[in-house]
C-alpha positions as CSV (number, residue, x, y, z in Angstrom):
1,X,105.9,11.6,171.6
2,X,103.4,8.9,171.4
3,X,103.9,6.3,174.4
4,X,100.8,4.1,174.3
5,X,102.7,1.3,172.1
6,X,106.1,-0.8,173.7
7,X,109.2,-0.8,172.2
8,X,109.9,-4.1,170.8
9,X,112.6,-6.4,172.6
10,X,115.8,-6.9,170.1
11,X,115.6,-10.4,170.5
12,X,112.9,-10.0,168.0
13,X,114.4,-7.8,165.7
14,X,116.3,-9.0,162.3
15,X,116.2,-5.6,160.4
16,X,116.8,-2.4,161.5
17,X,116.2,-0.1,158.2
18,X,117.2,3.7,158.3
19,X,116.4,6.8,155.7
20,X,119.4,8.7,155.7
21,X,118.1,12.5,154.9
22,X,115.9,14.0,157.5
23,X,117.2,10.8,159.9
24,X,120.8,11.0,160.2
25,X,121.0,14.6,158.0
26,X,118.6,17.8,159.5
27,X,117.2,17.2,155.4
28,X,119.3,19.9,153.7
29,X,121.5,20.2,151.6
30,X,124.5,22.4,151.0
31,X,125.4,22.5,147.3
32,X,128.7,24.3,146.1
33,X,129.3,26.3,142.6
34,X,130.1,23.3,141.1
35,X,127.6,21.0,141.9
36,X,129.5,19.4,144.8
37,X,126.5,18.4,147.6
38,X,127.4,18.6,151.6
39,X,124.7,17.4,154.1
40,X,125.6,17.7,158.0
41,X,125.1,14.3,160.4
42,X,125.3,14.4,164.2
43,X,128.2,12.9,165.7
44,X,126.3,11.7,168.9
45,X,124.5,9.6,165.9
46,X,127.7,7.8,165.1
47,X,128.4,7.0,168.9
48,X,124.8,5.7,169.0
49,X,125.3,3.3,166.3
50,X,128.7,1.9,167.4
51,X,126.8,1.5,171.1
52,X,123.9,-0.5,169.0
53,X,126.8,-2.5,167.5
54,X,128.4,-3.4,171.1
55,X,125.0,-4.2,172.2
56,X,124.5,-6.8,169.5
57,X,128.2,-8.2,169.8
58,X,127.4,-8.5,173.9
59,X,124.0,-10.0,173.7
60,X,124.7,-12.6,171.4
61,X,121.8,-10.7,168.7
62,X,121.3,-11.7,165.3
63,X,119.9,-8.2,163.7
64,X,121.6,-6.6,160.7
65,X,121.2,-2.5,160.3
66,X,120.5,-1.2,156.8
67,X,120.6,2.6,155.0
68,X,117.7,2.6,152.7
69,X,117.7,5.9,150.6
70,X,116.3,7.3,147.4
71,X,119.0,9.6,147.3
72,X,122.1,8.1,144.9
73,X,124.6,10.9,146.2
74,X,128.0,9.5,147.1
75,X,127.6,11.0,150.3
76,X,125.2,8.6,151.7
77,X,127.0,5.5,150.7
78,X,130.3,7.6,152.2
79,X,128.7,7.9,155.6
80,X,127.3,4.7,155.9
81,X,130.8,3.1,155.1
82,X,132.2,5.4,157.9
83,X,129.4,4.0,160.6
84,X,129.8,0.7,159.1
85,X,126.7,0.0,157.8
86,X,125.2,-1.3,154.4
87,X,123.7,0.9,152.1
88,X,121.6,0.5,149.8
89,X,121.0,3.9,147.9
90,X,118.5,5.2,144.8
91,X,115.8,3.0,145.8
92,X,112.6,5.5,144.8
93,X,110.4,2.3,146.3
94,X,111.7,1.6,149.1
95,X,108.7,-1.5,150.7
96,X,108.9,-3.2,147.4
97,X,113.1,-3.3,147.4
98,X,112.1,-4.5,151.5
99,X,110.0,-7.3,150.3
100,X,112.4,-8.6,147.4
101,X,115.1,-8.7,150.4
102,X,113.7,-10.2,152.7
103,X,112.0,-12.9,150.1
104,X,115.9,-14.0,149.4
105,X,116.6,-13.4,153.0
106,X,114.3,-14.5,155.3
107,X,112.5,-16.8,152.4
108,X,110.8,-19.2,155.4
109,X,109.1,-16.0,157.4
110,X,105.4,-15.7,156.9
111,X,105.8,-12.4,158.5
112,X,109.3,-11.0,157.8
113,X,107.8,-7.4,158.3
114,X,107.4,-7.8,161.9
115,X,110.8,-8.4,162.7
116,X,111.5,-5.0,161.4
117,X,112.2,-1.5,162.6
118,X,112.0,1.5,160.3
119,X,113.1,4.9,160.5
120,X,112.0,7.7,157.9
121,X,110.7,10.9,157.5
122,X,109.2,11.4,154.6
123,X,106.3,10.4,152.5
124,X,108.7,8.1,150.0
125,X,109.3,6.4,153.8
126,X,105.4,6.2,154.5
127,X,104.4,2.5,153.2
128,X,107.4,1.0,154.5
129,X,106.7,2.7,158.0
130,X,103.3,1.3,157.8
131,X,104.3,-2.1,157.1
132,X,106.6,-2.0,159.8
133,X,107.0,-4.1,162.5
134,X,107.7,-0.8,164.3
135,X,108.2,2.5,163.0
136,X,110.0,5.7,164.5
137,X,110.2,8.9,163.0
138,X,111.6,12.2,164.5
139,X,109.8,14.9,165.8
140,X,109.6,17.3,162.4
141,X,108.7,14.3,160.6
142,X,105.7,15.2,157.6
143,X,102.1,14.7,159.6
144,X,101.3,11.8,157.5
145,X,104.2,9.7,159.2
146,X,103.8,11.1,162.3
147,X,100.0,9.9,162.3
148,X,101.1,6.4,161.2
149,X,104.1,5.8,163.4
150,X,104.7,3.7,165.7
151,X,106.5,6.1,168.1
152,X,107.3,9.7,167.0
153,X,110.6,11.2,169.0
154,X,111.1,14.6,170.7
155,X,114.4,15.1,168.4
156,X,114.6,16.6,165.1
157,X,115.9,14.6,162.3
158,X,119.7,14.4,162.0
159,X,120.0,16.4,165.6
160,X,120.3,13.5,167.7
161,X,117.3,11.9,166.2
162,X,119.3,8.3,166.2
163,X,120.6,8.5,169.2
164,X,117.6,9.1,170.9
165,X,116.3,6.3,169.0
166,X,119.2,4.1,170.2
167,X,119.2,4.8,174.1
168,X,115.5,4.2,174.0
169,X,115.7,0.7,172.2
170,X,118.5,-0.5,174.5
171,X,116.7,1.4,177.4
172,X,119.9,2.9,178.4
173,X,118.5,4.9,181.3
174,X,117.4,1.2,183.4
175,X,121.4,0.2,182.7
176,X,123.3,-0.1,185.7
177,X,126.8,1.7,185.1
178,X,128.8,-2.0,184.8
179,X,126.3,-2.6,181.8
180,X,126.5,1.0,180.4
181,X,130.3,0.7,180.7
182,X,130.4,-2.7,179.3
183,X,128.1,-1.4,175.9
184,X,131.1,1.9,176.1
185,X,133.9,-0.3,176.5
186,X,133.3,-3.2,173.9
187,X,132.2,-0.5,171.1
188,X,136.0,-0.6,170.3
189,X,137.8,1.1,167.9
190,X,135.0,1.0,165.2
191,X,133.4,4.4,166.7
192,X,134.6,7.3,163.7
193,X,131.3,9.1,164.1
């Protein structure tokens, strides 16, 4: 994992954007005789995100979370709907659909890319990670993302790969157990992972 660069504070942060195959799926694909596709997601990934929401609701943050795939497979927008987050699917250009967003927005940022995290792992997610703000990518990411990333984690895509991405953003392991309890407790009944 590279450690030379900080994570940023969320107070900072207006976008988090995620890929959803090879970041919340291990990037295969299970397709049935007729045509039906199945992907597998990490329930400890669900848990993260409603933690992520509870740490938002607590702290008073203004950040927004987005699914950002090229995929247009029902199952994405499925999944995202169950975590609760928007999707956004069959974008093939994924930076230039990121800069027409945040131009309607965020119209009065000079700089709206800095306030954003990305997380891909693919080439199709390479310019947006490089425009990034910050940029995480898991551990089997391609080399060309893992070179350009800002941090590149020890989990594999869709194997935890969020949730390691989640306790390390809200630095879960310097919580206190009244804070870690508190993020458990007001994560409510929204948690379906």
């Amino acid at each position: 994992m590279k450690t030379n660069i900080p994570w940023p504070q969320l107070e900072a942060i207006h976008t988090i954007a995620f890929d959803f195959d090879g970041v919340f799926t291990d990037n295969k694909v299970y397709v049935s005789e007729t045509g039906m596709e199945h992907v597998r997601c990490d329930r400890a990934d669900g848990l993260a995100i409603d933690l992520l929401r509870s740490y938002k609701r607590v702290r008073a943050l203004d950040f927004q979370m987005i699914i950002l795939s090229k995929e247009k497979n029902p199952v994405v927008a499925a999944r995202a709907r169950k975590l609760g987050i928007r999707c956004v699917s069959g974008k093939d250009h994924k930076l230039n659909w990121l800069k027409t967003f945040f131009e309607s927005t965020r119209p009065h940022d000079i700089a709206p890319f800095t306030g954003l995290i990305y997380l891909g792992n693919d080439l199709n997610d390479l310019p947006a990670i490089e425009c990034a703000g910050f940029s995480v990518v898991p551990a089997d990411a391609h080399p060309l993302l893992r070179s350009a990333a800002s941090v590149v984690l020890n989990t594999l895509g869709g194997c935890g790969f969020v949730r390691e991405f989640v306790e390390r953003l809200l630095r879960l392991g310097q919580m206190n157990r009244e804070e870690l309890y508190e993020l458990i407790h007001n994560s409510g009944d929204r948690h379906q992972s």
